[in-house]
BAPA-792754 format. One line per 10 residues: number of its first residue (from 1); their letters; for each residue x, y, z of N, C-alpha, C. Coordinates in Angstrom, 3 decimals, always signed. Atoms other than C-alpha are relative to their C-alpha. Example, Ala and Ser with C-alpha at 12.3 -4.5 7.8 and 13.67 -1.06 7.14 Angstrom:
2
1> as> +0.890:-1.190:+0.000:+12.300:-4.500:+7.800:+0.900:+1.200:+0.000 ~ -0.820:-1.190:-0.060:+13.670:-1.060:+7.140:-0.770:+1.090:+0.730;
***
This chain:
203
1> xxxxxxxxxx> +0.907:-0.473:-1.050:+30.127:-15.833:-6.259:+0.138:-0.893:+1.237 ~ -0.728:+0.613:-0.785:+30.747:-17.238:-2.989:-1.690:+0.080:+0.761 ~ +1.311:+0.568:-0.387:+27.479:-18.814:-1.719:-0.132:-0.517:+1.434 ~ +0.081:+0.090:-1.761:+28.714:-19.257:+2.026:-0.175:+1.062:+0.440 ~ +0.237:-0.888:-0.562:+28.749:-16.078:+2.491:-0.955:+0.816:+0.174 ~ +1.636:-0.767:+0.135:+25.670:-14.773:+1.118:-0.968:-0.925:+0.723 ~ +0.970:+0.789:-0.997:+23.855:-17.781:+2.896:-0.213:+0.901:+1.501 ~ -0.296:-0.450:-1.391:+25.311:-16.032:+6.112:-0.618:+1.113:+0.258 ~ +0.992:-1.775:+0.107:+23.812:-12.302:+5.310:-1.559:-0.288:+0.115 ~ +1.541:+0.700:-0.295:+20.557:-14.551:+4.842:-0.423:-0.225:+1.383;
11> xxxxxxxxxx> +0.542:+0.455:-1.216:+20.759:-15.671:+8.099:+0.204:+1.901:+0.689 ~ -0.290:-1.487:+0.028:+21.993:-11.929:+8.979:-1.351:+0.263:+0.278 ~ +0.983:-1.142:+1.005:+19.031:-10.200:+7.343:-1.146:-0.834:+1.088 ~ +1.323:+0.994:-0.920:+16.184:-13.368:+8.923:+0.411:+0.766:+1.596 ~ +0.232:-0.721:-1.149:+17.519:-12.052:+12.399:-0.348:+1.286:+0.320 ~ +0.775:-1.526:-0.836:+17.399:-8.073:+12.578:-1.268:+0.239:-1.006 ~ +1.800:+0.125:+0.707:+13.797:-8.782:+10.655:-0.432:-0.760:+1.182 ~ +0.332:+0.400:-1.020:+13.044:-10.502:+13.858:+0.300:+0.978:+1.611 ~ -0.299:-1.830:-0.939:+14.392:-7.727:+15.997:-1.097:+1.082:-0.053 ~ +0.995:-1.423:+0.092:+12.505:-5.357:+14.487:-0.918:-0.136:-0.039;
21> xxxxxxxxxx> +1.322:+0.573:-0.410:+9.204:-7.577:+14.868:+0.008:+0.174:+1.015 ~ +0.190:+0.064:-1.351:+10.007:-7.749:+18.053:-0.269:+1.075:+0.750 ~ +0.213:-1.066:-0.507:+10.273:-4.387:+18.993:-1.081:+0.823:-0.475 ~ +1.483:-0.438:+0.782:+7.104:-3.345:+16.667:-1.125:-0.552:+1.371 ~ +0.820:+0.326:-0.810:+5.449:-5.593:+18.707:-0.133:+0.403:+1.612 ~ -0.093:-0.400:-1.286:+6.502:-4.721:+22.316:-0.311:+1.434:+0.362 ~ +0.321:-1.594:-0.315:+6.050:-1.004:+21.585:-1.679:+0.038:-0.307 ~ +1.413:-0.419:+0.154:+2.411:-1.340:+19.973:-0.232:-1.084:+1.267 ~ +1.174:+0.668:-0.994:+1.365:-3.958:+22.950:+0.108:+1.383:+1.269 ~ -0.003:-1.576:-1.202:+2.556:-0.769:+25.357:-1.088:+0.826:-0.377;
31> xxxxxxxxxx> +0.742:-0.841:+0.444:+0.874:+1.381:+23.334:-1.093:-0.003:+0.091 ~ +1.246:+0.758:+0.082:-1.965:-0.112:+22.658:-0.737:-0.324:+1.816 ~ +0.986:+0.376:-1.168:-2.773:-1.336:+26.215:-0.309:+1.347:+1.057 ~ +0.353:-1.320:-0.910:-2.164:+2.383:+27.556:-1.372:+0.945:-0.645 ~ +0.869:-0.475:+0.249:-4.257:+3.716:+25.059:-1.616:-0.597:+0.185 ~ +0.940:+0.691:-0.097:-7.151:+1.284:+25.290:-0.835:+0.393:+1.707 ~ +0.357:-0.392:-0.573:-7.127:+2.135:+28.761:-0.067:+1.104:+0.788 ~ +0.492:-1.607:-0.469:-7.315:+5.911:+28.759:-1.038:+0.561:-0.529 ~ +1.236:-0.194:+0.677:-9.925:+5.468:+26.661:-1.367:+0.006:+0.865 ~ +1.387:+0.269:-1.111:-12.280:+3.951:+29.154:-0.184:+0.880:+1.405;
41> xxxxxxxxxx> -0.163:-1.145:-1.180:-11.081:+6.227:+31.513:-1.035:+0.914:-0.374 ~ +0.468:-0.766:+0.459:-12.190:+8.844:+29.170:-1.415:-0.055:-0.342 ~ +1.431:+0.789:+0.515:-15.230:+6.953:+28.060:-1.104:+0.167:+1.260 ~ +1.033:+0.054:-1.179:-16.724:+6.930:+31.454:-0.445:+1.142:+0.414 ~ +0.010:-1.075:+0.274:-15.976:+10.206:+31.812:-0.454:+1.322:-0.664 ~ +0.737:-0.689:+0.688:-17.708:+11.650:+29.224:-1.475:-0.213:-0.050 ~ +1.036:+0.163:-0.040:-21.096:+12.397:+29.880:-0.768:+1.417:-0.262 ~ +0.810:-1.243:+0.337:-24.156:+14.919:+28.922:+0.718:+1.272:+0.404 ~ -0.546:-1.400:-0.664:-22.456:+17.472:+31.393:+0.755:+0.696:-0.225 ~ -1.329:-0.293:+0.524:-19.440:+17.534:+29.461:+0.201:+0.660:-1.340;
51> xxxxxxxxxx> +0.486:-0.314:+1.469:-19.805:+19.851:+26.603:+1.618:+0.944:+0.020 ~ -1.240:-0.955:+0.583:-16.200:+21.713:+26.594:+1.321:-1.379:+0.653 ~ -1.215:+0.825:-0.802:-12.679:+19.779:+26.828:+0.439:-0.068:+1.064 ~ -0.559:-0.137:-1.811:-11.741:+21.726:+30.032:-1.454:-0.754:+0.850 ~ +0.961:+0.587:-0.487:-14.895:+19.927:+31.620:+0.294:-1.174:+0.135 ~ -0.089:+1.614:-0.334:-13.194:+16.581:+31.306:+1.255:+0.179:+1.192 ~ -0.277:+0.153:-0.845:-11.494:+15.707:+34.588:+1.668:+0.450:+0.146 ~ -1.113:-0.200:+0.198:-8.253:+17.031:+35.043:+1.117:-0.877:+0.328 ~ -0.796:+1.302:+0.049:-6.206:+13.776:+36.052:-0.152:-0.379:-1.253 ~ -1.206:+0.328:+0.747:-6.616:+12.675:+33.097:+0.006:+0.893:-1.237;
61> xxxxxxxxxx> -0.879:-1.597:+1.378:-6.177:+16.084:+30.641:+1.299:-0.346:+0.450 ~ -1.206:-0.545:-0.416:-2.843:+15.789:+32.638:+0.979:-1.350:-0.702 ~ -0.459:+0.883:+1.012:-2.038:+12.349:+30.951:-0.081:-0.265:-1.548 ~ -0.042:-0.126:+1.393:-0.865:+12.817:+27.349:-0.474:-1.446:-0.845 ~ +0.728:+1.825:+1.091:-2.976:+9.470:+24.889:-0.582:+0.502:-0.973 ~ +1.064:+0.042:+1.505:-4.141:+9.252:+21.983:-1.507:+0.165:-0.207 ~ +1.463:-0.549:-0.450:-8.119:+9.428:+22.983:-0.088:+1.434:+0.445 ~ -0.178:-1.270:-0.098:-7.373:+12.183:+24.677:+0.178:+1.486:-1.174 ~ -0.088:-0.828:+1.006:-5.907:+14.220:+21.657:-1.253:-0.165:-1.038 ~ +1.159:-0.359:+1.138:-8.804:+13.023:+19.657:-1.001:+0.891:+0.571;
71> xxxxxxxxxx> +0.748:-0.900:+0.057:-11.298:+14.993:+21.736:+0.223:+0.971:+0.300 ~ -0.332:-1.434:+0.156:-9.275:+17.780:+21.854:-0.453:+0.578:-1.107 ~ +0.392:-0.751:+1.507:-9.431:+18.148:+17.957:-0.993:+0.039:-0.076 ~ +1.089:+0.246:-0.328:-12.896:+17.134:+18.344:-1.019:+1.324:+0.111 ~ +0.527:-1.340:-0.412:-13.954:+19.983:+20.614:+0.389:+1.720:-0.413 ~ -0.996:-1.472:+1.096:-11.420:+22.645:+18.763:-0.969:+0.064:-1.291 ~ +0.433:-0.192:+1.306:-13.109:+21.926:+16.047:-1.329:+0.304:-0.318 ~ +1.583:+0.063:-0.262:-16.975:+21.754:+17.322:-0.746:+1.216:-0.528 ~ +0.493:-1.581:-0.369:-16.998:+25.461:+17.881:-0.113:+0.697:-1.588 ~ +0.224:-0.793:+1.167:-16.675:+26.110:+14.125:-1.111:-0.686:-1.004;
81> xxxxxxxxxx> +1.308:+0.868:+0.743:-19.213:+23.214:+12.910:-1.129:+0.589:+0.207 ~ +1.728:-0.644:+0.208:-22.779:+24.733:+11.616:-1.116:-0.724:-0.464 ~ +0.817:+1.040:+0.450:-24.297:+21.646:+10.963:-0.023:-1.169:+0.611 ~ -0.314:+1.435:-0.568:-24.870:+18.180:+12.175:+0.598:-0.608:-1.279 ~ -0.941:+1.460:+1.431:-23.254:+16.878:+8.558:+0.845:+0.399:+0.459 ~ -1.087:-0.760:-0.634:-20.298:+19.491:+9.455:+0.155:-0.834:+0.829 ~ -0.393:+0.825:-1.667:-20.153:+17.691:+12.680:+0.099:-1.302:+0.025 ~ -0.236:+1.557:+0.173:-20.269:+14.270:+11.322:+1.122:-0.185:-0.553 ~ -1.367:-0.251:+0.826:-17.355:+15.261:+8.879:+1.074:+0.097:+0.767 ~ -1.834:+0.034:-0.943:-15.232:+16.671:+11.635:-0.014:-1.712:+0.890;
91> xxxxxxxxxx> -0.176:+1.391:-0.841:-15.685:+12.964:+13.876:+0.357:-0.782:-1.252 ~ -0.832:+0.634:+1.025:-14.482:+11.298:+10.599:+1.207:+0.692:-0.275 ~ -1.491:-0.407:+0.290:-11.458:+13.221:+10.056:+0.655:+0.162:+1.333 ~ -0.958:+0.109:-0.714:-10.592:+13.374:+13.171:+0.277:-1.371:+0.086 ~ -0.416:+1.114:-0.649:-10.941:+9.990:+13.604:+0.584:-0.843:-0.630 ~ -0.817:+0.677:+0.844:-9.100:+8.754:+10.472:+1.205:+0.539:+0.154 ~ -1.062:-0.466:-0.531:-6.580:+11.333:+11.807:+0.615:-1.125:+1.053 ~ -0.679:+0.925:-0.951:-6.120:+9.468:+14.947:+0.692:-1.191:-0.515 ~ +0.134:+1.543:+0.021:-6.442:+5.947:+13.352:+1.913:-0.079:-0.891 ~ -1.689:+0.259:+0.203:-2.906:+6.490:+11.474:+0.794:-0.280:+1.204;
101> xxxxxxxxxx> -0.806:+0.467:-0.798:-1.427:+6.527:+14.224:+0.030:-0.911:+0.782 ~ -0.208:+1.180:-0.161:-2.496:+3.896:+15.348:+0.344:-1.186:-0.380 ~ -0.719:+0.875:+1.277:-1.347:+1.674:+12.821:+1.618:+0.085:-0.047 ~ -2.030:+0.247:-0.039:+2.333:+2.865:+13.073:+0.853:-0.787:-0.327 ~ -0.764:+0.962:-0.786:+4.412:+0.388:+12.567:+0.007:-1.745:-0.127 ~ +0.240:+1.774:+0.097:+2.670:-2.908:+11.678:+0.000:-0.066:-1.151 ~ -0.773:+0.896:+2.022:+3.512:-2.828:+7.910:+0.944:-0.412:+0.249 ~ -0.976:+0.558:-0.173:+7.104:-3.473:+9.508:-0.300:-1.281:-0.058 ~ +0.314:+0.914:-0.870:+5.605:-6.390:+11.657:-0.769:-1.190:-1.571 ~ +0.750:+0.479:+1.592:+3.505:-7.455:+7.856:+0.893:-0.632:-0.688;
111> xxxxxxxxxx> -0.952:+0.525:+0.925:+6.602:-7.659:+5.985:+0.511:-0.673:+0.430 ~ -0.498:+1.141:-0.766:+8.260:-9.384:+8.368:-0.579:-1.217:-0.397 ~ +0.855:+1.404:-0.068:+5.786:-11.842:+8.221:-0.022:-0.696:-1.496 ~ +0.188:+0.267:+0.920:+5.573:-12.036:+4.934:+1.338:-0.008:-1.182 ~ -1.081:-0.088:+0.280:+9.026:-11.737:+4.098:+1.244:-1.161:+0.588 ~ -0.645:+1.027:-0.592:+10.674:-14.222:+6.355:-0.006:-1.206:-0.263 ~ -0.465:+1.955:+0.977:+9.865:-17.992:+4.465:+0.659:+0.158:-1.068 ~ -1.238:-0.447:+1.041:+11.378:-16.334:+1.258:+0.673:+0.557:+0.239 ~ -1.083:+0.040:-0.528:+14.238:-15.178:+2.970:+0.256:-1.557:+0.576 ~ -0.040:+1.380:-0.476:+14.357:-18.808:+4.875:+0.424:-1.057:-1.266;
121> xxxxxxxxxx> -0.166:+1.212:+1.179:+13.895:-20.484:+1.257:+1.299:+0.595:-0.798 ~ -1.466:-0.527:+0.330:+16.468:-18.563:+0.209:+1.201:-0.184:-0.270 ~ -1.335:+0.807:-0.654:+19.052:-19.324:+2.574:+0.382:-1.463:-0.292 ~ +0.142:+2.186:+0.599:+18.008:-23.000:+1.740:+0.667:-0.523:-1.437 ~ -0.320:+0.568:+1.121:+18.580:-22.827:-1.707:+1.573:+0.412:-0.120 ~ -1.454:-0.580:-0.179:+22.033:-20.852:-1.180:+0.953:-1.033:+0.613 ~ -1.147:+1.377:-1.105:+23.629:-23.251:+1.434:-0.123:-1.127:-0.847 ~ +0.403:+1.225:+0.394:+22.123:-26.382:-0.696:+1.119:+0.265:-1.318 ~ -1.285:+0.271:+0.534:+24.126:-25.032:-3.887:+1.428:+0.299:-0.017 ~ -1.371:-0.061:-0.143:+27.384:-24.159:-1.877:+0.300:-1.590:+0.252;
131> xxxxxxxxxx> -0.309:+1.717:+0.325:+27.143:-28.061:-0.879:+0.456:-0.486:-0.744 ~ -0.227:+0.804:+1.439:+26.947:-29.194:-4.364:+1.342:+0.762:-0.543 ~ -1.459:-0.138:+0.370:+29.886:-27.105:-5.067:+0.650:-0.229:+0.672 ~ -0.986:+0.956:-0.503:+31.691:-28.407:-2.369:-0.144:-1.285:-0.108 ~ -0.092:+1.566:+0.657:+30.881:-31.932:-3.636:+1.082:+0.163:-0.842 ~ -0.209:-0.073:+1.478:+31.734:-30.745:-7.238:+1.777:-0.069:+0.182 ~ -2.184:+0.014:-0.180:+35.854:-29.991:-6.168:+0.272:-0.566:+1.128 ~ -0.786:+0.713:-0.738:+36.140:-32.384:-3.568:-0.343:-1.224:+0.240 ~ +0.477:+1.337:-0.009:+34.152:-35.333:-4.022:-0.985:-0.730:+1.255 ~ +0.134:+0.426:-1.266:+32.029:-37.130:-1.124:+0.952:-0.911:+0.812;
141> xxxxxxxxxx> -0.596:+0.875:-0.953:+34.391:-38.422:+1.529:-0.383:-0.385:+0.826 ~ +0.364:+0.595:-1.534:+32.528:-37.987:+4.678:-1.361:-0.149:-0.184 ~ +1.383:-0.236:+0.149:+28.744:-38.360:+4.351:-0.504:+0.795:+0.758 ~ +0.671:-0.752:-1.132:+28.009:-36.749:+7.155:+0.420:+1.308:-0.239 ~ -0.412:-1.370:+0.203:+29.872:-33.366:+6.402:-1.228:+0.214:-1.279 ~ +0.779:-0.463:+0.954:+27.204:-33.531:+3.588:-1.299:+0.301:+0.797 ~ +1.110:-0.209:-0.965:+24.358:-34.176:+5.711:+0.063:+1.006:+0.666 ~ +0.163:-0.768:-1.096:+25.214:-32.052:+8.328:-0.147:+2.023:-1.079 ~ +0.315:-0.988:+0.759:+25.521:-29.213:+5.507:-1.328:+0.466:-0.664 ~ +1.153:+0.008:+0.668:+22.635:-29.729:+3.911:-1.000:+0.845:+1.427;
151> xxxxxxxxxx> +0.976:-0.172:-1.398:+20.914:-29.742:+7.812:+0.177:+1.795:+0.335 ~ +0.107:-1.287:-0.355:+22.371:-26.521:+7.941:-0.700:+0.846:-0.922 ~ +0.786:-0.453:+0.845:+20.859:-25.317:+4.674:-1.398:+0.309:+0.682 ~ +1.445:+0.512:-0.578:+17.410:-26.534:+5.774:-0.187:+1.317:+1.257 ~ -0.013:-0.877:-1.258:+18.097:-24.342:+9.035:-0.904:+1.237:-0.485 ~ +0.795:-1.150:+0.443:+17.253:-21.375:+6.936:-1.642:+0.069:-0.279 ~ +1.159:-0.470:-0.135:+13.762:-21.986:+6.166:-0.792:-0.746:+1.457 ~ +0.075:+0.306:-1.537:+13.060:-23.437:+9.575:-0.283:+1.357:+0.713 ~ -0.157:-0.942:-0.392:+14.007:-20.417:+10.977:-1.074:+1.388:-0.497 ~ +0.603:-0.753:+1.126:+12.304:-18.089:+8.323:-1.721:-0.306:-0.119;
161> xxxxxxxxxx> +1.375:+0.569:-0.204:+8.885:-20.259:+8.853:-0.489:+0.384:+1.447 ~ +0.062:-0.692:-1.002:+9.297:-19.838:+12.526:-0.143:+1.703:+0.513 ~ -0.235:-1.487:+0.239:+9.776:-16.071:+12.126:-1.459:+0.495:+0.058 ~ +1.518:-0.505:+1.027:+6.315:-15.668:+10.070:-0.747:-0.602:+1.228 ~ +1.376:+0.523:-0.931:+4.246:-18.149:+12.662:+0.233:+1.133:+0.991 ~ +0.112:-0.727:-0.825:+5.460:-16.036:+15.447:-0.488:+1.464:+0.006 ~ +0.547:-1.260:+0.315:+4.867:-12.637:+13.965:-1.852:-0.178:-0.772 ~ +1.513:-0.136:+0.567:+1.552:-13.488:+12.380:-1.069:-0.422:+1.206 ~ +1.136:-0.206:-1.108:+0.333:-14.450:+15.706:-0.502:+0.867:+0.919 ~ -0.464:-1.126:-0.292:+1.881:-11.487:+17.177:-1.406:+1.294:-0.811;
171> xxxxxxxxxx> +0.601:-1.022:+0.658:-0.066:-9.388:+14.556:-1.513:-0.021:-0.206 ~ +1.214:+0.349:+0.042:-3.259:-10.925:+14.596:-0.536:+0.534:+1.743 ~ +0.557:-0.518:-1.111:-3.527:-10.175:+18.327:-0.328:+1.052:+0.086 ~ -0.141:-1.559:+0.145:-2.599:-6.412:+17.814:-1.011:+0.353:-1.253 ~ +0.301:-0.608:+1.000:-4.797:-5.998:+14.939:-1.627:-0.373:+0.379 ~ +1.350:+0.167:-0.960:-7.928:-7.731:+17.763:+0.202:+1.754:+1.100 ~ -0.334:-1.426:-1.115:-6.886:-4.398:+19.899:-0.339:+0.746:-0.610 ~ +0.219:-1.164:+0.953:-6.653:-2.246:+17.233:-1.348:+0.026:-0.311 ~ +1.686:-0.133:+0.049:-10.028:-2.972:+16.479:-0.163:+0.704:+1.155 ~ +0.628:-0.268:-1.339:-11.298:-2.988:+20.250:+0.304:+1.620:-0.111;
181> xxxxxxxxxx> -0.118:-1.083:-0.446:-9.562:+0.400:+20.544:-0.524:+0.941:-1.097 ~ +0.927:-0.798:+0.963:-11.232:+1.856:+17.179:-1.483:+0.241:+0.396 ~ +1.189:-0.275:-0.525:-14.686:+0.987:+18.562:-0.126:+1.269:+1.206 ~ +0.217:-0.598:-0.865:-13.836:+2.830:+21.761:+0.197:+1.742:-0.631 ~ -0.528:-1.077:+0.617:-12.473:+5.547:+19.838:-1.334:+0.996:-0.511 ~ +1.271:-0.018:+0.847:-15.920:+5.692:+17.725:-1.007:+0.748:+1.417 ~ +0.554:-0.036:-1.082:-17.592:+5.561:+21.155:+0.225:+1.380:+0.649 ~ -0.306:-1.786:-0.852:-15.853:+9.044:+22.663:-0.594:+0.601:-1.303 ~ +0.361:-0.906:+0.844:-16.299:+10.812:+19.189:-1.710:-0.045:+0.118 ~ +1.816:-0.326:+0.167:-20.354:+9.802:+19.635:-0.478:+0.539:+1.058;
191> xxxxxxxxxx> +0.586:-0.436:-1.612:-20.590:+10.831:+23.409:+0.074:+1.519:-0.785 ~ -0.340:-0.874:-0.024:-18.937:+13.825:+22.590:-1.401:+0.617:-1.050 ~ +1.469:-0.759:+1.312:-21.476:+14.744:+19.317:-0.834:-0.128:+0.652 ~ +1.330:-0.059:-0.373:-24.295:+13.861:+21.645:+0.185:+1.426:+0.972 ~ +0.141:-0.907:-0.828:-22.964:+16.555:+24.589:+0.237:+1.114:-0.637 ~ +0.144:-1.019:+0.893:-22.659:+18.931:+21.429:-1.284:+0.259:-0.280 ~ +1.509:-0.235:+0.350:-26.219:+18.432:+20.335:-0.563:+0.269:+1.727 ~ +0.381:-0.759:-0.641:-27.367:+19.180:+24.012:+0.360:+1.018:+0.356 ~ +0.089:-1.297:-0.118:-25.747:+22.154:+24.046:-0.262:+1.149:-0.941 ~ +0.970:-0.830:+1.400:-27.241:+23.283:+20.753:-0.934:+0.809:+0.953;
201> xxx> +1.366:+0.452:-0.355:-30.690:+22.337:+22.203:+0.166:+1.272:+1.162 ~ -0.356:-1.530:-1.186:-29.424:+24.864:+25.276:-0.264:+0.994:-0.666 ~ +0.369:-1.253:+0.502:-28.607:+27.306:+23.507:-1.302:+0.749:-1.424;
***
């Protein structure tokens, strides 16, 4: 088995697992910060007066978000609710509808995290016993070709530790948003049920 080479796929494998953190992350902070703030758009927006979807402002119907589609389904769905439980049911399904999608993406960003020191220790233990077999058939001559091997071993969980701190700080931020933007989320689905119940009360 040839233990330089599989060290090397280690290091391989630790980078496009850092790639693909990376780009998890850069697409949900987009995401995330557009949706968060079409929310408040929407949020402000929604008031008593507003009892049908076409009633919300047409700038932003004309921008496709995630808030947005929730009180589409929302109001699609109002017109067939005969109850206030009915009507509590549909703002939970829609809004566990939405909430997948908001999530997208960060089990990648998870495993990563949680995948990258054992990959790292890995590499460590791989490079450490190609060393010892290059001791074993050639003896120590230089010390330093040992050292410096070893140093490269070591590299791997270095790297692999680094990986995890960066993505777990990464994910902890996005998962403070994800909140924030669930509350707001919560927040349109309750406006909206209140400008449903005054147009009960209307009619």
């Amino acid at each position: 088995m040839n233990m330089e080479l599989i060290h090397e796929i280690t290091f391989y494998i630790m980078y496009i697992a850092a790639a693909l953190a990376a780009f998890v992350v850069v697409e949900r902070v987009i995401f995330f910060s557009f949706t968060l703030r079409q929310a408040k758009k929407l949020e402000a927006a929604l008031h008593h007066q507003v009892e049908d979807y076409n009633q919300l402002p047409e700038a932003l119907r004309q921008k496709e978000c995630l808030p947005l589609e929730l009180l589409r389904e929302f109001f699609q769905g109002r017109a067939m609710a005969q109850s206030q439980n009915e009507l509590e049911d549909l703002s939970q399904a829609v809004y566990i509808a939405m909430r997948g999608k908001l999530v997208r993406g960060l089990w990648l960003l998870e495993a990563v995290v949680a995948g990258a020191p054992l990959l790292g220790l890995l590499g460590t233990i791989f490079g450490i016993i190609d060393t010892f077999k290059a001791l074993a058939e050639s003896g120590v001559s230089d010390p330093s070709l040992v050292s410096k091997s070893i140093g490269t071993a070591l590299y791997a969980t270095a790297l692999g530790i680094g990986i995890a701190v960066v993505g777990l700080t990464f994910n902890h931020r996005l998962q403070d948003r994800l909140d924030l933007i669930n509350d707001h989320l919560k927040i349109l689905l309750l406006r909206a049920g209140l400008a449903g119940k005054s147009k009960a009360s209307k009619d």
